[in-house]
N, C-alpha and C positions, 0 to 999 in steps of 0.2 A: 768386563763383559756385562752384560745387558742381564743376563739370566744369573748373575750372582751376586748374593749382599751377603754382607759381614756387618755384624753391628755387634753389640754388648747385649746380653738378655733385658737387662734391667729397661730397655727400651721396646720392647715385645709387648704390647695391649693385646693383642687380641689375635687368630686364626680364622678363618673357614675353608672349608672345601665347597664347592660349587660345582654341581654335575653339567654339560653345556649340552644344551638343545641338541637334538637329532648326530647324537657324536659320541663315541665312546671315553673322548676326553674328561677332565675333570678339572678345577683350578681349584690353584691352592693361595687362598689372600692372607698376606700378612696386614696388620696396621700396627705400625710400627710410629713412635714418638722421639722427634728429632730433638738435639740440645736447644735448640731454640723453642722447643714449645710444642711445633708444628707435626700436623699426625700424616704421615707418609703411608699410601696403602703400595702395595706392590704387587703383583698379580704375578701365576706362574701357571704356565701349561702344564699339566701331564696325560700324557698321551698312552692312553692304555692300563693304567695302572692297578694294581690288584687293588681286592679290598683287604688283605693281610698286609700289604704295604702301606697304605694310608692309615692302617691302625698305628702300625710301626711312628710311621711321621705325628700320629695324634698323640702317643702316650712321649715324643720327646716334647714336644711344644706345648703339652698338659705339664709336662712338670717345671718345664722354664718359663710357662704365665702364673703357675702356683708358689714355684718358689719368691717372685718376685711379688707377691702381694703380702 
């Protein structure tokens, strides 16, 4: 599916959340670094999403770009 990746952490660079203009939405980007080198961003809708929940999603992705450095 389009809306799901699986990778290894150790290839995880980086996060953001991004609020979208006039919409209750929010995106969630990964950049992500492929075996070859190449940095792959991926982009994800969520639609409605609390802010207890993106904390949630921040402190997993805070500790699998920390523990990888």
């Amino acid at each position: 599916k389009k809306d799901y990746v699986d990778f290894p952490h150790r290839m995880l660079l980086e996060y953001n959340f991004f609020n979208r203009k006039f919409s209750f939405n929010k995106t969630l980007m990964l950049r992500i670094k492929s075996n070859n080198g190449k940095i792959i961003i991926k982009r994800f809708n969520l639609s409605l999403i609390s802010k207890k929940d993106i904390e949630k999603i921040s402190r997993v992705l805070d500790r699998v770009v920390i523990k990888k450095k």
